[in-house]
N, C-alpha and C positions, 0 to 999 in steps of 0.2 A: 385098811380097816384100823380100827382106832385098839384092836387089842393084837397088832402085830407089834412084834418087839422090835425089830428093824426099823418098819418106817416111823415110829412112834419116838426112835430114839433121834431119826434124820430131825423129827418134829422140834422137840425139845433144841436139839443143836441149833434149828433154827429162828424158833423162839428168841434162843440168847443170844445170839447174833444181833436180834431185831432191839432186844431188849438191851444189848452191849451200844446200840448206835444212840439208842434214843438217853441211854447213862452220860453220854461220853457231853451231852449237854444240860449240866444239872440244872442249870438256871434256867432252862426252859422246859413247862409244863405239858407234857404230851398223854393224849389220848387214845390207847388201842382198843376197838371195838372188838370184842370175841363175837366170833361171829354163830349168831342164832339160832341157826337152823340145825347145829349140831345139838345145843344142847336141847331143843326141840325132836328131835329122833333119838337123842341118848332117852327123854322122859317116853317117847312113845315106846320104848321097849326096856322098860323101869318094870319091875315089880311094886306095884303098892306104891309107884313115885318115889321108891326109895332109889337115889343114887348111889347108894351101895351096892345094890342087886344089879347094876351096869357092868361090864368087864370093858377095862381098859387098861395099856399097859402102860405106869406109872414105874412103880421100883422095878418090874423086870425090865425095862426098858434098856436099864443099865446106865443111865444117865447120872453119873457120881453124885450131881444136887437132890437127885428124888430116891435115894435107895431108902428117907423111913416115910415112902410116904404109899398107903396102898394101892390095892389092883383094880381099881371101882372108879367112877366117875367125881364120887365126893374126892378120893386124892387125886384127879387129875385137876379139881378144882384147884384145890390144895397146893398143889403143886404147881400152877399157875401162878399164883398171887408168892411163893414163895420166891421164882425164877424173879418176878418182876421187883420183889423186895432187895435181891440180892444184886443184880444188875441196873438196873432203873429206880428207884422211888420215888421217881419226878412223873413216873406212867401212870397216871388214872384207866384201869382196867374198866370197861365198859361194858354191860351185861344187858341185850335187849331180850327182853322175856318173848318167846315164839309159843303164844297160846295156843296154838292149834297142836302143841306138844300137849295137850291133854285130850286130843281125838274130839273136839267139839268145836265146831265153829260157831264163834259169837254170832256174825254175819248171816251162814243161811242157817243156822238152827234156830236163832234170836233166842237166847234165854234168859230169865228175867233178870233184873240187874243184882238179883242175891245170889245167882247161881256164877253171875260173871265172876261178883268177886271173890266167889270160890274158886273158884275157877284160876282165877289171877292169885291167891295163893298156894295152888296145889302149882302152878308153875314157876312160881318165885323160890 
């Protein structure tokens, strides 16, 4: 789980690794997809879609690069794009919006195209 301090911190180590491979060739432009489905179940158990109201564990992790960054899903963002800024800045971070992280499906619910794009910014 995403607010264990253990595996969160294996996470982070891994990230930089990933993030140390794709650094080690600046002159080439790489793209990491974060993958969707998370941040899609982080929103289906959001208060109010606020990613602060998420527990994840960011500075308790222990991970020396995220000790100021908080315990909530907004700092594991955060704390994302830092790792890649620090390691990589050749990585274009890739973020697919997973709508159904707002409990509605456009598909069998069909709602009209004003609610989609409510819709699409309540998960942006």
């Amino acid at each position: 789980k995403i607010q264990n301090t253990n595996l969160m911190r294996s996470w982070y180590d891994n990230l930089v690794l990933a993030f140390q491979g794709i650094g080690a060739y600046p002159n080439t432009v790489a793209v990491m997809h974060m993958e969707p489905d998370l941040w899609g179940f982080m929103q289906q158990s959001a208060t109010n879609d606020a990613a602060t109201s998420i527990p994840v564990s960011v500075q308790s992790s222990g991970h020396p690069n995220l000790a100021s960054f908080a315990n909530n899903a907004a700092g594991f963002a955060k704390a994302l794009v830092h790792l890649r800024n620090l390691y990589a800045p050749n990585c274009i971070l890739a973020y697919h919006i997973s709508i159904w992280g707002t409990l509605v499906d456009i598909i069998t619910q069909d709602p009209s195209a004003s609610q989609v794009v409510t819709l699409g910014n309540r998960a942006a």
